[in-house]
N, C-alpha and C positions, 0 to 999 in steps of 0.2 A: 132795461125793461121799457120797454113802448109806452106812450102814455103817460108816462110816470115824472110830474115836474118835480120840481125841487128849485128852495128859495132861499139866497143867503144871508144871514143875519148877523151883524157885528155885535156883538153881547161883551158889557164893562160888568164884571162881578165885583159882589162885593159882599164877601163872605164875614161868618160870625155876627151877624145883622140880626140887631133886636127885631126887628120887623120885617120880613117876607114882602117881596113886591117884588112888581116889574114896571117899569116905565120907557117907553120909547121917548129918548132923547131927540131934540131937533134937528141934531147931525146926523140922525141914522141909526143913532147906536142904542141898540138899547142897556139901559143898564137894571142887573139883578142883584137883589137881595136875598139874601139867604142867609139862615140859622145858623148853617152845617161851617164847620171849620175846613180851611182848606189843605187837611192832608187825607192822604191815603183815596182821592178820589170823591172825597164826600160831598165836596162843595161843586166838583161838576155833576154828581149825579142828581144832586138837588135843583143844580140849571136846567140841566134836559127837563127834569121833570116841571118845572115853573112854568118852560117857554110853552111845555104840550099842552099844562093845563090853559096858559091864557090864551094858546090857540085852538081850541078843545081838542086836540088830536094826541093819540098814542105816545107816550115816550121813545115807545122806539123810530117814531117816524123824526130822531130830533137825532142828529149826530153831530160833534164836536169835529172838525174838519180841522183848526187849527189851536193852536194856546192853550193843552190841556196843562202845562204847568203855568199859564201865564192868567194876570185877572183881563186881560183884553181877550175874546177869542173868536172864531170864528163857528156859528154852526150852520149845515145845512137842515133845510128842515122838505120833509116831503107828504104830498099832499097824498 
C-alpha cells in the first residue's frame, strides 16, 4: 500500500504483572506489562492492545512480526 509507513519496535513482556504499563527502555526496547498470562495467546494480545493504546492508534494497526512464543519480540506498528 502507497503511503503506508510502518515502524519497528523491540517490545520485552512481562506477563502475569500486577500492574499494566509500558516504558520505553533506553536501549530501544520497550518493555510491557501485562495482567494476562502468557498462554493460549493472551499475553500477546494484551501487548498489541497496550502498544496501540499508548500510541493512540488501532490494535490492528500493531502486528507481532517476531517472538510470538518468546517474552522478547518484535512488532511492526503502522501509522
Amino acid at each position: 500500500m502507497p503511503g503506508r509507513s510502518a515502524v519497528k519496535i523491540q517490545v520485552r513482556v512481562k506477563p502475569n504483572s500486577k500492574k499494566p504499563s509500558v516504558t520505553k527502555g533506553e536501549d530501544g526496547i520497550w518493555t510491557v506489562a501485562v495482567k494476562e498470562p502468557a498462554t493460549e495467546g493472551k499475553a500477546n494480545d494484551a501487548v498489541v492492545r497496550a502498544i496501540a493504546e499508548e500510541l493512540g492508534i488501532a490494535p490492528s494497526k500493531v502486528k507481532i512480526l517476531r517472538g510470538e512464543k518468546s517474552k522478547l519480540k518484535l512488532l511492526e506498528v503502522y501509522d
